[in-house]
Every structure is written in C-alpha cells, then in structure tokens.
C-alpha positions as CSV (number, residue, x, y, z in Angstrom):
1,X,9.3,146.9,-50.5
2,X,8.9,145.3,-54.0
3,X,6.3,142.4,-54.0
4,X,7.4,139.3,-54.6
5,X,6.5,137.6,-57.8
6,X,8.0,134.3,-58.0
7,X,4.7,133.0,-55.2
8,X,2.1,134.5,-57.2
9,X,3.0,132.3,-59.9
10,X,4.2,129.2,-58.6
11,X,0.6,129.2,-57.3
12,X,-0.4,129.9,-60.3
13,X,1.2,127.2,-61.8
14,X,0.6,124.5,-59.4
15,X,-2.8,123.0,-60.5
16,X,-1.0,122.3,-64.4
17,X,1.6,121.1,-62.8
18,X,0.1,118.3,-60.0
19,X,-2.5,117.4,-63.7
20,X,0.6,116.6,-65.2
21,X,2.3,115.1,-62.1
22,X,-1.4,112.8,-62.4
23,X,-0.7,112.4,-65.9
24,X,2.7,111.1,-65.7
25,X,1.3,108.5,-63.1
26,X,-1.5,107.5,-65.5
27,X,-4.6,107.8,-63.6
28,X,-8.0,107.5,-64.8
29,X,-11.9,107.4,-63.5
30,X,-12.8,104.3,-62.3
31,X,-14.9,102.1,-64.8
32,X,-16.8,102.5,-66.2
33,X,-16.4,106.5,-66.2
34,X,-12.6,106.0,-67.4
35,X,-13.4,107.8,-70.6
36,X,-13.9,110.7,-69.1
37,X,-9.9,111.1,-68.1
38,X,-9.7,114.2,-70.3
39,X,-12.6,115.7,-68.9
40,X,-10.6,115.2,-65.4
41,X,-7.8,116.8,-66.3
42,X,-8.5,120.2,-67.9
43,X,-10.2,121.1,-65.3
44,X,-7.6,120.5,-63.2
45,X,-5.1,122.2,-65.7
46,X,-7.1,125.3,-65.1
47,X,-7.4,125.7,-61.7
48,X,-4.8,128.4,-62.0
49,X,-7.2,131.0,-63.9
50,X,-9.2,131.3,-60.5
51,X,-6.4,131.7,-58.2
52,X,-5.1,134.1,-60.4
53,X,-8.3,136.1,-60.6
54,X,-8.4,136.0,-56.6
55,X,-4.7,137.2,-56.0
56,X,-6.1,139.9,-58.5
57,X,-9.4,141.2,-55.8
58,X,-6.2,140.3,-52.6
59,X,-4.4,143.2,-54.5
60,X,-1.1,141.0,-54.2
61,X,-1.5,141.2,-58.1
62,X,-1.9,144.5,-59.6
63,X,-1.4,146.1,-63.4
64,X,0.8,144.7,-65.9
65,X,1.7,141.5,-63.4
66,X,-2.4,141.0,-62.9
67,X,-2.2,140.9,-67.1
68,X,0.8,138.5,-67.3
69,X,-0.5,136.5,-64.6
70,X,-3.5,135.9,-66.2
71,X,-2.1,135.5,-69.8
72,X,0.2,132.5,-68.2
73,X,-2.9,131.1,-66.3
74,X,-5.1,130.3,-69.2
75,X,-2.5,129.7,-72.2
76,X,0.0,127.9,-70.1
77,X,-2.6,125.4,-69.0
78,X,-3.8,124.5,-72.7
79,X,-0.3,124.4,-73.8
80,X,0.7,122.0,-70.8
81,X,-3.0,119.7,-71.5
82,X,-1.9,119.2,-75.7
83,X,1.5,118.3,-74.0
84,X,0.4,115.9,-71.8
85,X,-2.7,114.5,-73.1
86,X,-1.0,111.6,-74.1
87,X,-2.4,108.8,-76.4
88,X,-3.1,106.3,-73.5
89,X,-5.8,108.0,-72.0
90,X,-8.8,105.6,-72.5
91,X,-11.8,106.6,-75.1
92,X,-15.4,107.1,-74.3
93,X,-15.3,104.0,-76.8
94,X,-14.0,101.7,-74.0
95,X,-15.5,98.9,-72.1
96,X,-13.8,97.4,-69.2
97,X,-14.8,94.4,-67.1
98,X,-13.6,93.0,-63.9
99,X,-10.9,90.5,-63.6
100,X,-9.4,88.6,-60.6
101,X,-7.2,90.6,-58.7
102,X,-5.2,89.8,-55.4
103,X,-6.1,91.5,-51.9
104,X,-8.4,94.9,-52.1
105,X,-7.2,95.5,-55.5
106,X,-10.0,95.4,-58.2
107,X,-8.3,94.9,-61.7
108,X,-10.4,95.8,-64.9
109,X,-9.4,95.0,-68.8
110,X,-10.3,97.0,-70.6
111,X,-10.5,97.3,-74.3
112,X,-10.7,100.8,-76.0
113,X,-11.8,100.9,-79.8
114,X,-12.3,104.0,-82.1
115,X,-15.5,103.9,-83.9
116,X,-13.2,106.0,-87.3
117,X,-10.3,103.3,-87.4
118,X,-12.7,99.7,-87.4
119,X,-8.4,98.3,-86.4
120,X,-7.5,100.0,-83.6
121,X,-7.7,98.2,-80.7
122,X,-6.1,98.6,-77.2
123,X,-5.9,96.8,-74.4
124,X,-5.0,97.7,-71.0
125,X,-5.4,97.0,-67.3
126,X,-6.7,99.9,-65.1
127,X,-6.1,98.8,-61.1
128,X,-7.5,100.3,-57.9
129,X,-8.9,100.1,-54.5
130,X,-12.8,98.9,-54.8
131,X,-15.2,101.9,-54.6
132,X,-12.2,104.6,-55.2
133,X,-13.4,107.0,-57.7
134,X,-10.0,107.2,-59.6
135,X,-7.6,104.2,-60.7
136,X,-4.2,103.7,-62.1
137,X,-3.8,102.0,-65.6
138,X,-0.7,99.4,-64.8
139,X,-0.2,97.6,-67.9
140,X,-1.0,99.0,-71.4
C-alpha cells in the first residue's frame, strides 16, 4: 500500500499556517516586548522544518518526498513570513504606556517611530488580559 502524502505535509504546513492565522488576528508581545512580534513569528513559521526532519528518522518520509518535504518546509515558510509580515507589526522603536481600560482588560497606546524617517509616526492600541504574555492590537 502506497503511503499517503497529503498528512505528511499538511503537518508540515501547519505551523506557517496557524503564524499566519496569528497574523491575520494581529497579535503582538505584550509591552513592552511588542517589538519583538517578528521575532515571534518566524519561529513559528518554521516549526515545519523539525517535523519534517522527524517524519524523515519515523521513515513515513523517505527519498525524493524526504527532499520535497524538506524543500516546502524551509522555503514555504519564508515565502509565507515576507507575505504576511505586514506593515502593522510594531518596531523595536515603540513605546507604549498604559491607558484606562474597562474590566480585566489592560489597554496600552502605543506610539511606534522609525529612527530613518524623523515623520513617521504610528499610533495604535495593543489590548489584553493583565499579565498575558501576548496581546491583540485593536485599533491602529
């Protein structure tokens, strides 16, 4: 009987796909690590490299699909992060502070800044439960 294929690479696929699914719902590292939202999503993105190289040693992978397999982990991940690294995610330039916020909410503004362009300037609201490590931007 012929292995099947299509399971090795949906797993393959799935960590690029839930970053992106993150993404898409804009969230970030809690202030005042919410420049680092790039750093938390590559990583993510290439969570499929490792599952591909262990489906590889469980011999569920083998020859030219081990090769693809591994070809679609690490370029489709970088492909996917240029794709969806979107021009909200904050700067290490930012600074946030706290703002009244309803119930267990915390709300921060935050202002993000580039230190090449002295005129940009962004503002945006990043909202979460107090003590979460991750938060959601709601307004930009």
């Amino acid at each position: 009987m012929k292995p099947n294929l299509i399971k090795p690479m949906l797993a393959i696929i799935a960590a690029p796909v839930f970053s992106a699914i993150l993404s898409f719902m804009k969230f970030v590292p809690a202030p005042p690590n919410q420049g680092l939202a790039s750093l938390l999503y590559l990583p993510i993105c290439m969570l499929g490299l490792p599952v591909c190289i262990l489906l590889g040693l469980q011999k569920k992978l083998l020859g030219v699909r081990l090769l693809a397999g591994l070809v679609l982990a690490f370029i489709f991940p970088f492909i996917l992060f240029i794709l969806i690294n979107p021009l909200w995610m904050p700067s290490s330039m930012s600074t946030c502070k706290q703002i009244e916020s309803p119930g267990a909410m915390v709300r921060y503004e935050c202002v993000d800044t580039s230190s090449d362009d002295m005129s940009y300037r962004r503002e945006f609201i990043v909202e979460g439960f107090d003590g979460w490590p991750v938060m959601r931007i709601v307004e930009d």
